[in-house]
C-alpha angles and dihedrals in degrees: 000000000000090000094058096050098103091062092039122083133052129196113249092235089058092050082045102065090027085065100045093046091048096043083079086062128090100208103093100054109085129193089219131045129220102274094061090048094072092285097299130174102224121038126239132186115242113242134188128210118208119179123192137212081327111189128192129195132168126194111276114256117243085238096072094032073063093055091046110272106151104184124094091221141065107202105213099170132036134199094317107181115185155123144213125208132206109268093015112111105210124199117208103198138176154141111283113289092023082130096247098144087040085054099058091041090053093049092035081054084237097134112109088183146032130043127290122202130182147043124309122174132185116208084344097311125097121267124269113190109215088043083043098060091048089063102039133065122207124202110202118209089232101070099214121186140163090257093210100070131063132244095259091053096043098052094046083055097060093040092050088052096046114024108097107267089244099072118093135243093249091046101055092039081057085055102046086059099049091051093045089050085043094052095036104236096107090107088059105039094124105064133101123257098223133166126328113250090356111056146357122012127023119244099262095055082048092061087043093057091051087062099047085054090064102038093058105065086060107246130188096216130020131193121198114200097215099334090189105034109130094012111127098223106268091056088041083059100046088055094041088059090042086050090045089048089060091057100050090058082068101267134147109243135172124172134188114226130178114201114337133168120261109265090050084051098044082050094083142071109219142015139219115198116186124180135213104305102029101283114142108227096184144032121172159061124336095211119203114319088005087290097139093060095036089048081053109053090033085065102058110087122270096009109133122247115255111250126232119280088002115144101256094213087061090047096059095041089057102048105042092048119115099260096056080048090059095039090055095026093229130126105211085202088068091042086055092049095054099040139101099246087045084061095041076058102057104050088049095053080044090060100035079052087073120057127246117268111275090014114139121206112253114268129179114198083217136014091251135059092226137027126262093262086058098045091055100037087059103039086049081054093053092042088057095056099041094054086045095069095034098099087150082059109034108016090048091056084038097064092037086060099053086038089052093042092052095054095053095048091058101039092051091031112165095355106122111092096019101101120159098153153346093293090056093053092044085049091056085049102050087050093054089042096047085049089051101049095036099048087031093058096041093053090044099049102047094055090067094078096043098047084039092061094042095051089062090058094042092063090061097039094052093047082050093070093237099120149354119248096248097063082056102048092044088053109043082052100052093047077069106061096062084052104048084034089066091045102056087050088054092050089046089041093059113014097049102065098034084051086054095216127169109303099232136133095228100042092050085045091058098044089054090043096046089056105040087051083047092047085046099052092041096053093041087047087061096042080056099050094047087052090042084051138063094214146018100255089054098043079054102049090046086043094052086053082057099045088052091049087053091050111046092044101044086100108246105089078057132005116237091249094063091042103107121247102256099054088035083102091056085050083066096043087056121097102195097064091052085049095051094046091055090055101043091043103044090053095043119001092107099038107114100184111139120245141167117269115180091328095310117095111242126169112247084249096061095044093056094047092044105042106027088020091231110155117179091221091074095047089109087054085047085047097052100044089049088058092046106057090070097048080055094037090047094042084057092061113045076048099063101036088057089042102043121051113188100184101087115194 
């Protein structure tokens, strides 16, 4: 448990409050216990969804205005009535572009475009989506995870954040491992996630994980988004019982599913068939081996016979397409709508509309399970563990550091307080600009892949309901600072003697902190452009416009007296001239040793102040700009990760 310590623990005061302020919500009464719910740990309240005449439009594409499209809308989705039931595990099946995976975006509250008409109601009350997402679970069919962590851990990151604060350590540990033995992975549970396709689970643990993740805040209803796509069949089996395990604990479940066998397809309840343009063309029951549906569709005229031993799913898909609809001129959407089983769906989406007697309508006293203090505790957890088994990340830059450190040590080797004339001292300064840029750069450009990564899973995280922005943001950037931290010492450490540069407890003060402020901007530079950008190409052509801005107005290229008037404001946006001229004017700002300067004697003191315009009385103003350039740079981003959002849906 030592591992888990930082995200353990809370003051009493704290459980205190946390206990007075949740007593005023209903979540954590239950009509059922544990032991009805499939022998849970923790208890949930069964919830149904039931959606009416939903209806789902984006805006038309210019291509197809182009073709000749005159209306404004595109209608995805038409008139889907429905409902889905704790313990029943419902399939919602179709032909490509149905609209099956539009359909449980648009009930999971998952869609960031587009227009959604219609009723949807939750345990018989409308649905409100930030409630709703405290009480519903969504598997993507991406399966994505932070890959430096294992499945125990990710699985406890994703209970701390959901589970309701009451709930105790031990309780929720007693939880984690429920959900890991339910899902099966509990013999696993160890290893590290890794990579898809590279390192790490296969991709039906993977999938398996996904849906651990889920389980494990608790939720009343879950969607999956193709479970088994991509799954040979022994791995589409495993899932499927996981998956069959979830329902039997009282849940409310529905799946899409694209063309399964037929165990995987006779494993569930229900089905949901929708057709070409978003019309659902079946609602009910399977029946055993599939024998209410295909009862159903057999009876309507000219449809052919199943054959023996045929996949029923198949079945179904082949002859409700649009082409069996053109052979036979019938449109099975209007057959649902005037059938029997259409009307006794009706009247059972007309009694799931009202709620239950003595139900209360879900209410949650904040957005968030827990407070701002626990999000970020427990994402600053994730992210330590995540960078400490990163050695592609840190021990790579690590060992850049101490290379490129050593380099410069040697090539400028005993430098550092011989000054005769100008060229010396432009000699010192190339070497602190070349350091800057060098070390500044490195650090900014391999965070982009690691942020990059990390954003992914913070979209779903954040849908998910586990944490503001803002806790991410905070955290990701303070993971940093140990880090960077580390980095600058090893520069000092190394360059600073070889260097031979004045032995005094301020100056060496100022070159540290010059370059740890430096490491700090450039890597939260990098954090903000892959937050600014939807993809890493990009992030590195916008961050390549930055680096050649830093480099042309440091302000050794050319000194701020010879920058024209008129680009003399970007001299002072710049960090890396303030960087440079803390550096520059701690080490020599108040040496008056006299040296040659373009024939006339001049102290070191007055050349600086004279040719770069660097005077030691203004070194607090250059202290408190340097430190300031990575609380801007990390506000940005945690700006612009909460603002954009890249993953369209």
């Amino acid at each position: 448990m030592d591992k888990y310590s930082l995200i353990e623990g809370r003051s009493d005061s704290s459980d205190k409050a946390d206990a007075e302020e949740n007593s005023k919500t209903t979540v954590p009464s239950t009509a059922m216990d544990s032991h009805e719910a499939g022998r849970m740990v923790l208890p949930f309240e069964p919830l149904s969804l039931v959606f009416r005449d939903v209806q789902y439009y984006v805006d038309t594409p210019a291509a197809m205005k182009d073709l000749g499209f005159t209306q404004n809308r595109l209608q995805l989705l038409s008139d889907i009535t429905g409902a889905l039931r704790p313990g029943v595990l419902t399939a919602l099946m179709g032909v490509s572009g149905a609209g099956k995976t539009t359909l449980l975006d648009v009930l999971a509250g998952r869609k960031t475009s587009g227009y959604v008409e219609g009723e949807i109601k939750v345990g018989g009350y409308p649905k409100v989506q930030e409630t709703f997402a405290r009480v519903s679970g969504y598997c993507e069919q991406t399966d994505i995870h932070s890959p430096q962590i294992t499945i125990e851990e990710s699985v406890i990151f994703s209970a701390w954040l959901r589970l309701h604060p009451q709930i105790d350590s031990k309780t929720k540990y007693e939880f984690v491992r429920e959900v890991l033995e339910t899902i099966e992975l509990d013999g696993i549970k160890d290893m590290l996630v890794g990579m898809p396709g590279v390192s790490g689970l296969s991709t039906e643990q993977r999938k398996r994980l996904t849906i651990a993740v889920e389980l494990v805040a608790n939720p009343s209803i879950i969607f999956m988004d193709e479970p088994t796509t991509g799954l040979d069949a022994r791995s589409a089996a495993i899932v499927m019982r996981a998956v069959k395990n979830i329902a039997e604990t009282g849940r409310t479940i529905v799946c899409t599913i694209h063309q399964p066998n037929i165990d995987i397809f006779e494993a569930f309840d229900e089905l949901i068939l929708l057709k070409t343009g978003g019309r659902m063309i079946y609602w009910g029951s399977l029946g055993q081996n599939s024998c209410k549906m295909i009862g159903y569709f057999e009876d309507i005229s000219g449809v052919p016979k199943i054959q023996d031993n045929y996949n029923p799913a198949t079945w179904m898909l082949e002859v409700t397409s649009t082409s069996s609809e053109a052979e036979i001129s019938i449109d099975f959407a209007e057959v649902y709508r005037n059938s029997a089983l259409y009307q006794n769906n009706e009247e059972l989406v007309k009694k799931l509309t009202f709620p239950p007697a003595g139900s209360k309508d879900l209410h949650f006293p904040s957005q968030f399970s827990q407070n701002g203090w626990g999000q970020f505790k427990t994402c600053f957890w994730k992210q330590y563990w995540s960078y400490w088994r990163s050695p592609s990340y840190n021990l790579m830059r690590s060992l850049h550091m101490l290379f490129a450190s050593i380099v410069f040590g040697l090539l400028f080797w005993d430098k550092g307080t011989k000054l005769d004339d100008q060229q010396s001292v432009f000699s010192i300064f190339g070497a602190m600009f070349t350091a800057v840029i060098f070390c500044g750069i490195s650090s900014s450009s391999s965070v982009l892949p690691y942020v990059t990564t990390e954003r992914s899973v913070l979209y779903r995280e954040r849908f998910s309901g586990m944490y503001a922005s803002w806790a991410y943001a905070l955290a990701q950037v303070a993971i940093e600072i140990p880090y960077l931290l580390a980095l600058a010492i090893v520069f000092t450490v190394i360059t600073y003697p070889m260097i031979g540069y004045y032995w005094s407890a301020h100056k060496v003060f100022w070159y540290f902190y010059s370059m740890f402020c430096t490491l700090l901007y450039f890597t939260y530079l990098g954090m903000m452009i892959v937050s600014m950008t939807p993809n890493i190409p990009i992030a590195a052509i916008l961050q390549s416009s930055f680096y050649t801005m830093f480099n042309l107005f440091a302000g050794f290229l050319m000194p701020k007296a010879q920058i024209p008037k008129w680009w003399i404001w970007f001299y002072y946006l710049i960090p890396t001239s303030w960087t440079l001229n803390g550096m520059l004017t701690s080490q020599y700002g108040d040496i008056d040793t006299e040296i040659t300067v373009f024939g006339d004697k001049k102290t070191v003191a007055a050349f600086l102040r004279d040719y770069f315009g660097f005077h030691h009385n203004e070194l607090p103003i250059v202290g408190v700009v340097l430190i300031a350039y990575p609380l801007v740079f990390a506000s940005l981003f945690a700006f612009f990760i909460e603002k954009l959002n890249f993953q369209r849906r």
